[in-house]
FIDOFI-38089 format. One line per field, with one value per residue (C-alpha): residue number from 1; residue in one letter; z, x negated, y. Coordinates in nm, 2 decimals. Layout:
REM residues N
seq	c(NUM | ...) $
type	c(A | ...) $
Z	c(Z | ...) $
X	c(X | ...) $
Y	c(Y | ...) $
END
This chain:
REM residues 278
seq	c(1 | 2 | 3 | 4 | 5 | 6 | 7 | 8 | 9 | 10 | 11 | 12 | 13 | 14 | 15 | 16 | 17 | 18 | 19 | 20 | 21 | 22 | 23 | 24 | 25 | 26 | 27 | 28 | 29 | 30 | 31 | 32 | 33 | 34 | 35 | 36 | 37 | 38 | 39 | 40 | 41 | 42 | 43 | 44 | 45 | 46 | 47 | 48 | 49 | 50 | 51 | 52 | 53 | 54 | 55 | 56 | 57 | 58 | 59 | 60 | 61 | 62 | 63 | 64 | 65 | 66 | 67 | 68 | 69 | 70 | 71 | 72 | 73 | 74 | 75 | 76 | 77 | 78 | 79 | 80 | 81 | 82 | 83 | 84 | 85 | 86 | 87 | 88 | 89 | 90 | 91 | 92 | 93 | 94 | 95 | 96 | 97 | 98 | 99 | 100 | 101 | 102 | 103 | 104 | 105 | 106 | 107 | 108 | 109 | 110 | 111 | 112 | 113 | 114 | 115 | 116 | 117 | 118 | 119 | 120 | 121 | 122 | 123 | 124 | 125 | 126 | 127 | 128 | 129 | 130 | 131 | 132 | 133 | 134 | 135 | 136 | 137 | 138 | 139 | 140 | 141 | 142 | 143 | 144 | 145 | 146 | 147 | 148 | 149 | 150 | 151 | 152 | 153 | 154 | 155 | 156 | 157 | 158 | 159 | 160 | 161 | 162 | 163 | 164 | 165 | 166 | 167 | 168 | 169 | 170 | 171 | 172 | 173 | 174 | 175 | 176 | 177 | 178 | 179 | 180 | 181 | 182 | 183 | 184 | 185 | 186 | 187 | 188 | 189 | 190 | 191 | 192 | 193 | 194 | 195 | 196 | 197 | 198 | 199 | 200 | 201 | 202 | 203 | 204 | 205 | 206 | 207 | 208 | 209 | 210 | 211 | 212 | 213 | 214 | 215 | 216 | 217 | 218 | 219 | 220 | 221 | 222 | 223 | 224 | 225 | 226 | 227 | 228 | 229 | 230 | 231 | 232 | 233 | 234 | 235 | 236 | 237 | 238 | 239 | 240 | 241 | 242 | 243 | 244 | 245 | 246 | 247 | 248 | 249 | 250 | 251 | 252 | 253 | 254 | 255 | 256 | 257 | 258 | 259 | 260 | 261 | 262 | 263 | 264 | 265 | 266 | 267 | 268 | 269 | 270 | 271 | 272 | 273 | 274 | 275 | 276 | 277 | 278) $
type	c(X | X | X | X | X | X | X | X | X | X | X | X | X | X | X | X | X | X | X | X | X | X | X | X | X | X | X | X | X | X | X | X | X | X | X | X | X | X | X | X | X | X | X | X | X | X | X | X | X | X | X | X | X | X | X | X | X | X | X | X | X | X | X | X | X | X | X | X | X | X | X | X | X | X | X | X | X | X | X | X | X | X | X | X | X | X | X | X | X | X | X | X | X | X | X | X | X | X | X | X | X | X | X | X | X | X | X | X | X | X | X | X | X | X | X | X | X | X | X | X | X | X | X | X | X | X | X | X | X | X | X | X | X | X | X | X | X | X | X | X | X | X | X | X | X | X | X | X | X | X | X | X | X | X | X | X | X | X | X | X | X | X | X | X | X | X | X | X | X | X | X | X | X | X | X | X | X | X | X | X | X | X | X | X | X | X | X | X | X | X | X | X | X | X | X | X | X | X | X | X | X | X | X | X | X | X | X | X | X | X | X | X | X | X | X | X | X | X | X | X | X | X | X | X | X | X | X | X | X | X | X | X | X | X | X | X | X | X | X | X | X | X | X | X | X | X | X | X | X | X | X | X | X | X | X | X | X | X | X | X | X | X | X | X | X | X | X | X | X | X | X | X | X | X | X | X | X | X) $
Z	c(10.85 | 10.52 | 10.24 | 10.01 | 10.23 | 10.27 | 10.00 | 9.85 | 9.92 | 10.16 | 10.13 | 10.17 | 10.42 | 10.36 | 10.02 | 9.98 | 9.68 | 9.80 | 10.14 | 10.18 | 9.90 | 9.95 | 9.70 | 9.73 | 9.73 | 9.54 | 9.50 | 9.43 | 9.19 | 8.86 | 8.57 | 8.48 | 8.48 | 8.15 | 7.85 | 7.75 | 8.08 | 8.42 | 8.65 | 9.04 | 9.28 | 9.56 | 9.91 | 9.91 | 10.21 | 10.37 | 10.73 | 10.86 | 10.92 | 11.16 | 11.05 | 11.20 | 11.34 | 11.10 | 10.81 | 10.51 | 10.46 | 10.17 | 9.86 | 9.59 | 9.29 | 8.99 | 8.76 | 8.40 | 8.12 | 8.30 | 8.63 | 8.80 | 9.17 | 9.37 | 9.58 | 9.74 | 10.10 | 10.36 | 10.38 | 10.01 | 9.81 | 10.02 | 9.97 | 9.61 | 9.60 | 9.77 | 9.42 | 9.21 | 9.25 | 9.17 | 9.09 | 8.73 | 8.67 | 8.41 | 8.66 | 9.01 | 9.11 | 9.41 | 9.61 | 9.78 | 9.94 | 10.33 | 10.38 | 10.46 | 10.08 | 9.87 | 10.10 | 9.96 | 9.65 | 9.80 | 9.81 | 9.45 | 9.35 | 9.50 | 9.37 | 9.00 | 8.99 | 9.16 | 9.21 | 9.08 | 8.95 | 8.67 | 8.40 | 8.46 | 8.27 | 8.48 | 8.54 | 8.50 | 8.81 | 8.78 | 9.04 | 9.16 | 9.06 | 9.13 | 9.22 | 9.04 | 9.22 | 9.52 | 9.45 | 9.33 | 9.67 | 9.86 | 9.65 | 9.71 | 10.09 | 10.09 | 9.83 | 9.56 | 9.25 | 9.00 | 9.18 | 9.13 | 8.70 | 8.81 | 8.69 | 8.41 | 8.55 | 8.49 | 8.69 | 8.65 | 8.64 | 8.90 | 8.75 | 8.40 | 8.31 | 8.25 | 8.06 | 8.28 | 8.11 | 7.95 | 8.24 | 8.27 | 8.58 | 8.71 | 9.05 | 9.27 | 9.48 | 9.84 | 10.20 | 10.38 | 10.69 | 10.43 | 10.19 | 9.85 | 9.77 | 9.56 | 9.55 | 9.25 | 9.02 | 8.77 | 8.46 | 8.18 | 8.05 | 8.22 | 8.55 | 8.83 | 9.09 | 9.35 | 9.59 | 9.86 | 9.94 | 10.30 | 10.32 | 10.50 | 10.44 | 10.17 | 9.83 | 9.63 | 9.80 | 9.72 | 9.32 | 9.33 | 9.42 | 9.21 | 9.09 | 9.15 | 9.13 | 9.46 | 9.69 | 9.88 | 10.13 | 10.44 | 10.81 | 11.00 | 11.29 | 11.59 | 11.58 | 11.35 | 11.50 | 11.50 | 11.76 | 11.87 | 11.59 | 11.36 | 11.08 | 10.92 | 10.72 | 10.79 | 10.83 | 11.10 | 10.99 | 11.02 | 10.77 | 10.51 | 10.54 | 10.46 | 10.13 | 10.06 | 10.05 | 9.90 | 9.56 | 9.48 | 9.46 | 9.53 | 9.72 | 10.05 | 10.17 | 10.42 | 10.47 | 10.63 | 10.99 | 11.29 | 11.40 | 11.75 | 11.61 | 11.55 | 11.25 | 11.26 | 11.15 | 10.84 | 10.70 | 10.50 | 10.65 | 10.38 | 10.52 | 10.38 | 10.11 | 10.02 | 9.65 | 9.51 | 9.19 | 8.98) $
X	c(-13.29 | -13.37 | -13.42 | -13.19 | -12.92 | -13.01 | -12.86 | -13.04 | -12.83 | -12.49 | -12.20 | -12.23 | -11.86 | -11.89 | -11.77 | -11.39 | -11.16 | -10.83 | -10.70 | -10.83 | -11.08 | -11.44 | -11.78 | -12.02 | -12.30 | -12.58 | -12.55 | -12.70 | -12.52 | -12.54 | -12.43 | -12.06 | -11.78 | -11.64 | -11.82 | -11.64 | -11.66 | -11.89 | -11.63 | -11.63 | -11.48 | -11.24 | -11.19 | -10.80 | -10.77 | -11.00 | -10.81 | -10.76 | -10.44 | -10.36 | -10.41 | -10.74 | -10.66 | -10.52 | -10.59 | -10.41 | -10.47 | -10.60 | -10.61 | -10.94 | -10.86 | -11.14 | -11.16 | -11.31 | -11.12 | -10.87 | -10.74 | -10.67 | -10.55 | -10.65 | -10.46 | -10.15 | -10.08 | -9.93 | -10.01 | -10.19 | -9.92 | -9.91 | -10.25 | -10.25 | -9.95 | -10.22 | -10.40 | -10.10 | -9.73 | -9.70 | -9.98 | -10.09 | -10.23 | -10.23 | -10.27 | -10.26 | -10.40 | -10.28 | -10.51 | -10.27 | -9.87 | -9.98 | -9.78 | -10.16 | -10.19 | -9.92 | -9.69 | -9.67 | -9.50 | -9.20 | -9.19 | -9.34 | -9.03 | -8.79 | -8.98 | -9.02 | -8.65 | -8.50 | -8.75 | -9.06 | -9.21 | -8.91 | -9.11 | -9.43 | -9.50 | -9.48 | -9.79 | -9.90 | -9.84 | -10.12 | -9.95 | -10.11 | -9.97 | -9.63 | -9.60 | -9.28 | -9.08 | -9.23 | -9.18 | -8.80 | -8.74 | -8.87 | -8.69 | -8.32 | -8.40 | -8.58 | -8.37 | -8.19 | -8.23 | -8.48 | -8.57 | -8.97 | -8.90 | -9.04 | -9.37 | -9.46 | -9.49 | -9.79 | -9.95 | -10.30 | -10.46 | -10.71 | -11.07 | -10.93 | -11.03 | -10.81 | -10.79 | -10.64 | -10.76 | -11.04 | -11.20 | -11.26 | -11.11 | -11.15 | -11.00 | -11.15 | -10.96 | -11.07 | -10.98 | -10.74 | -10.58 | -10.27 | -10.19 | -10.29 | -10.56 | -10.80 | -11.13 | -11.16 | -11.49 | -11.42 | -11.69 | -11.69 | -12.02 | -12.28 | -12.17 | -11.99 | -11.81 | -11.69 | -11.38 | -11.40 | -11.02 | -10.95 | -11.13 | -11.29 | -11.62 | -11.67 | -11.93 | -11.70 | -11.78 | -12.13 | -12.04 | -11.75 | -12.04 | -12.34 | -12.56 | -12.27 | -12.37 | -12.17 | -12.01 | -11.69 | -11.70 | -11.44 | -11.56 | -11.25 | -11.40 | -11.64 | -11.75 | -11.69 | -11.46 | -11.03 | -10.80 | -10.82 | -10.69 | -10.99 | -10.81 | -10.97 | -10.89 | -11.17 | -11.54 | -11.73 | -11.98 | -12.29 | -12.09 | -12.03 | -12.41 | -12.47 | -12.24 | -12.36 | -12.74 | -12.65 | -12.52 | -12.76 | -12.61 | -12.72 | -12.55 | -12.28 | -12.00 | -11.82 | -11.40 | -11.12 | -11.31 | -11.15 | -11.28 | -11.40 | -11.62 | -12.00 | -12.22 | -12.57 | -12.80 | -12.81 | -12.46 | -12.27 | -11.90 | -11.66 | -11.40 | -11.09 | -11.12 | -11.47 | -11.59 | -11.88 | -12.03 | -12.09) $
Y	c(9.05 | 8.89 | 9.19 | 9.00 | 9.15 | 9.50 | 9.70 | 9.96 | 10.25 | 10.25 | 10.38 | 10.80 | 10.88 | 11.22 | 11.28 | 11.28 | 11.19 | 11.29 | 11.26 | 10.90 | 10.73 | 10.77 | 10.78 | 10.59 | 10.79 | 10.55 | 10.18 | 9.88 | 9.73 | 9.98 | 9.76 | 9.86 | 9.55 | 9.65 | 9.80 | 10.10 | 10.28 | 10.32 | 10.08 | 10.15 | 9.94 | 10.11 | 9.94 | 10.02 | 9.85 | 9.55 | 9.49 | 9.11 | 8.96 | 9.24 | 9.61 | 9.78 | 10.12 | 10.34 | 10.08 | 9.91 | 9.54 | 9.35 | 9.57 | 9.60 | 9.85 | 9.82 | 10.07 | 10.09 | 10.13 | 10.01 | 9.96 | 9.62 | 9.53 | 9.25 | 9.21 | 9.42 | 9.40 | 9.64 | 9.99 | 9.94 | 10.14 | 10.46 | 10.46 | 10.43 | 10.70 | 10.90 | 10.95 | 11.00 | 10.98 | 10.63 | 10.40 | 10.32 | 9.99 | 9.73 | 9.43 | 9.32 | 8.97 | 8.78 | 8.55 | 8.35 | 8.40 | 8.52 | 8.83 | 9.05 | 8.97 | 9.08 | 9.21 | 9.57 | 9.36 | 9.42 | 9.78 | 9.80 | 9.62 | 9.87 | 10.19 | 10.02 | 10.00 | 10.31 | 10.53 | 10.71 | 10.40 | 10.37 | 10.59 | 10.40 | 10.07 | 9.74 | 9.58 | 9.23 | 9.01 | 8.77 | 8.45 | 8.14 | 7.84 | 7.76 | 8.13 | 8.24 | 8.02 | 8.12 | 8.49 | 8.38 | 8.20 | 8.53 | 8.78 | 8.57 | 8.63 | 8.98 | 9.14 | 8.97 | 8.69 | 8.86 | 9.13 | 9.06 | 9.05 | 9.42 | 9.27 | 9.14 | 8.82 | 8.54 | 8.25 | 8.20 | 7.80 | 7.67 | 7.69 | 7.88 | 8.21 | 8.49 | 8.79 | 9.13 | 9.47 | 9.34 | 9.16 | 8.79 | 8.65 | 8.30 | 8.15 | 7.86 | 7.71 | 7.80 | 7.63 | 7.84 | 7.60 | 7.46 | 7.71 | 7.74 | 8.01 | 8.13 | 8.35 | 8.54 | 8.59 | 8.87 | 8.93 | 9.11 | 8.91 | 9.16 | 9.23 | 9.01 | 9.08 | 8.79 | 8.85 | 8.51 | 8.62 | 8.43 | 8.07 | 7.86 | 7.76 | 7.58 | 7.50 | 7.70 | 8.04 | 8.00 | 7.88 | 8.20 | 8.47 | 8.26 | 8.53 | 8.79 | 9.22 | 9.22 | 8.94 | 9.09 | 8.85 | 8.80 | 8.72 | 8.69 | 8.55 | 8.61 | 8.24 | 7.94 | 7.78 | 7.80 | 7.60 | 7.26 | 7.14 | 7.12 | 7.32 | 7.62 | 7.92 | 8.19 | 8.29 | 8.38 | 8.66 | 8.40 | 8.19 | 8.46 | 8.56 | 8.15 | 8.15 | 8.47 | 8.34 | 8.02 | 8.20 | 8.43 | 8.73 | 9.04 | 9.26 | 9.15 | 9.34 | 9.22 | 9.23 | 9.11 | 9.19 | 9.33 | 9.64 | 9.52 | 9.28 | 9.38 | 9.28 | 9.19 | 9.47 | 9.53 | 9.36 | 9.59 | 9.63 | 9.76 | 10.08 | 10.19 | 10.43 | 10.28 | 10.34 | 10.16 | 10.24 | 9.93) $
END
């Protein structure tokens, strides 16, 4: 295994925040995202399209002086409400519209307006393009007209940067079979961290985790290949490993991988309740 890819300390399991969260007991990656505060990055949830055992799907809290979400899908609220009686955040950030992504919106929505959510200030809803009217066309059918004004609503710009709680964030356009998505790189000028969301391969994984601290990467797949139809949307775990290399970061951690399917030695596989120090 190329030494690039071995991290210099994993993940210690033993040490429990809560009922679910775990520290990481050393890390790589020791430069803080923000510069007021030490920021660590918490694996909220990290299954594929269909939950692992016992696991939430796609949900990446960072911490500093702030707290922002990318990403909110099933099961990724009841694990937040784990920590505190309803989440506190300034920002969630949403990759792209498949339901393994945002899905826990839903039930955000609801709690915000009748329940313990009311006292807590809305955070900012940080959209792909076109994404309010999406959200607007969902809500008539799932609920009612409005019923995602919950959130301070936004839509980010392909290739743009963005400010959410003080860090940088800019999307890049990923391949993901017909649907439009985005992998996020969030800076605050001396730290990176790259998030591939779901894609296909593509050049843009490699420029979204160029010279990252750490690359959360997704391999989906057991091999690199999808139907007979030519038409991709995921990573096989040799393919992550190849973007991974081809940006120059420095630490990989894989996500969005079913629990039956191995890693190579030495490839760091993100867990629920994760927490790495950055």
């Amino acid at each position: 295994m190329d030494a690039a890819m071995r991290p210099n300390s994993f993940p210690s399991r033993s040490e429990k925040i809560g009922t679910r969260f775990r520290r990481s007991a050393g890390a790589a990656v020791t430069r803080g995202l923000c510069h007021t505060e030490a920021v660590r990055l918490t694996i909220v949830g990290c299954s594929p399209a269909w939950p692992n055992p016992g696991g939430a799907q796609s949900g990446y809290l960072v911490e500093g002086s702030g707290r922002v979400l990318l990403d909110c899908g099933p099961g990724v609220l009841p694990r937040l409400r784990e920590q505190e009686g309803w989440p506190h955040v300034e920002a969630i950030v949403i990759t792209h519209f498949h339901l393994d992504h945002w899905g826990d919106l839903v039930p955000w929505t609801f709690g915000s307006m009748f329940g313990p959510g009311r006292d807590v200030d809305p955070p900012e809803l940080w959209l792909p393009p076109g994404g309010k009217a999406e959200l607007g066309r969902f809500g008539e059918k799932l609920g009612f007209a409005g019923m995602f004004d919950a959130f301070e609503l936004r839509e980010y710009v392909e290739g743009e940067s963005f400010e959410a709680d003080g860090l940088a964030i800019t999307p890049m356009r990923v391949p993901h079979y017909q649907l439009q998505t985005y992998a996020l790189r969030v800076t605050d000028g001396k730290a990176t961290l790259a998030y591939s969301g779901d894609s296909a391969p593509s050049p843009q994984l490699a420029e979204v985790g160029r010279d990252a601290d750490l690359f959360l990467c997704e391999a989906t797949l057991k091999e690199g290949r999808e139907g007979d139809d030519g038409l991709r949307g995921h990573l096989s775990a040799e393919e992550a490993i190849a973007a991974f290399k081809e940006s120059g970061a420095r630490r990989l951690v894989i996500i969005h991988r079913p629990e039956e399917l191995p890693l190579p030695d030495g490839v760091e596989r993100a867990a629920d309740g994760d927490v790495y120090q950055l």
